[in-house]
C-alpha positions as CSV (number, residue, x, y, z in Angstrom):
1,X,6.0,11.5,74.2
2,X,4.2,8.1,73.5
3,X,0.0,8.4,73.2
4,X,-1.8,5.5,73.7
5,X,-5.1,4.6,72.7
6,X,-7.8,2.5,75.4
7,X,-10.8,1.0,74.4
8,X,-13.3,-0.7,77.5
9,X,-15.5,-3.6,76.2
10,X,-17.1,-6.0,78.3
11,X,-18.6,-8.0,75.9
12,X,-15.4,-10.4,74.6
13,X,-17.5,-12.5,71.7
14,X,-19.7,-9.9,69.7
15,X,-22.4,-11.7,67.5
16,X,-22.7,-9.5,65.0
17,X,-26.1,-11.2,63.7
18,X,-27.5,-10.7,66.7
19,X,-26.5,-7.2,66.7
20,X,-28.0,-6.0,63.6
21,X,-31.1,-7.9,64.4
22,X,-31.4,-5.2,67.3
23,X,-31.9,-2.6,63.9
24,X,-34.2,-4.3,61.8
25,X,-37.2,-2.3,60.5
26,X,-37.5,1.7,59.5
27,X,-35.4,3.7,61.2
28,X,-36.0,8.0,60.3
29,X,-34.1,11.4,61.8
30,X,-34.9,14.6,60.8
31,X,-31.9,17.0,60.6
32,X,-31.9,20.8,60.0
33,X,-33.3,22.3,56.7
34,X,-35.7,20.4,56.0
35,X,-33.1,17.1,55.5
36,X,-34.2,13.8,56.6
37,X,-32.5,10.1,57.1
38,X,-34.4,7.3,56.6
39,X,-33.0,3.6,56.7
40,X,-34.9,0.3,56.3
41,X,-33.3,-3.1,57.1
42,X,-35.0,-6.5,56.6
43,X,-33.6,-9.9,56.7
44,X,-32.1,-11.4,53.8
45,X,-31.3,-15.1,53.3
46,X,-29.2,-15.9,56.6
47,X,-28.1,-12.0,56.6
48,X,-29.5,-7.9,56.2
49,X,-30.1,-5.9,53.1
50,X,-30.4,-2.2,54.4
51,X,-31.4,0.6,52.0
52,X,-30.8,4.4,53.5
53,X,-31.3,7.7,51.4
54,X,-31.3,11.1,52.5
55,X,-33.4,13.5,51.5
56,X,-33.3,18.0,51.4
57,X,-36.8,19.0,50.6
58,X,-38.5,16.2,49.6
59,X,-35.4,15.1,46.6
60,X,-33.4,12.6,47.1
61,X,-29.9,13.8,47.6
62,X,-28.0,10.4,48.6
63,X,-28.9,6.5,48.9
64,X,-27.2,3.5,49.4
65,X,-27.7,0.3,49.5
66,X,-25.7,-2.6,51.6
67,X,-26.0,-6.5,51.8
68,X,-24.6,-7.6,55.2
């Protein structure tokens, strides 16, 4: 039995520049347990640097930062 795998796009020439402009600023979620998310993006030269940590109870318990 072959299983084959279907994606539906409609947009055939992604900008990806554009697309991450669509998450610049503070972005923040709240999970369960007192656990929270909290990303910032900003431009950077012609690209993004985005810095997320997580958080449990006010400690930072994960962060990362990325340069697109």
């Amino acid at each position: 039995m072959k299983h084959k795998a279907f994606t539906e796009s409609t947009e055939t020439n992604l900008d990806q520049g554009e697309l991450m402009k669509k998450f610049l600023g503070t972005w923040e979620g709240e999970f369960e347990n007192s656990t929270f998310f909290k990303n910032e993006t900003k431009q950077f030269a012609k690209g993004f640097i985005s810095n997320s940590q997580v958080t449990i109870g006010g400690k930072i318990v994960d962060s990362i930062a990325q340069i697109f």
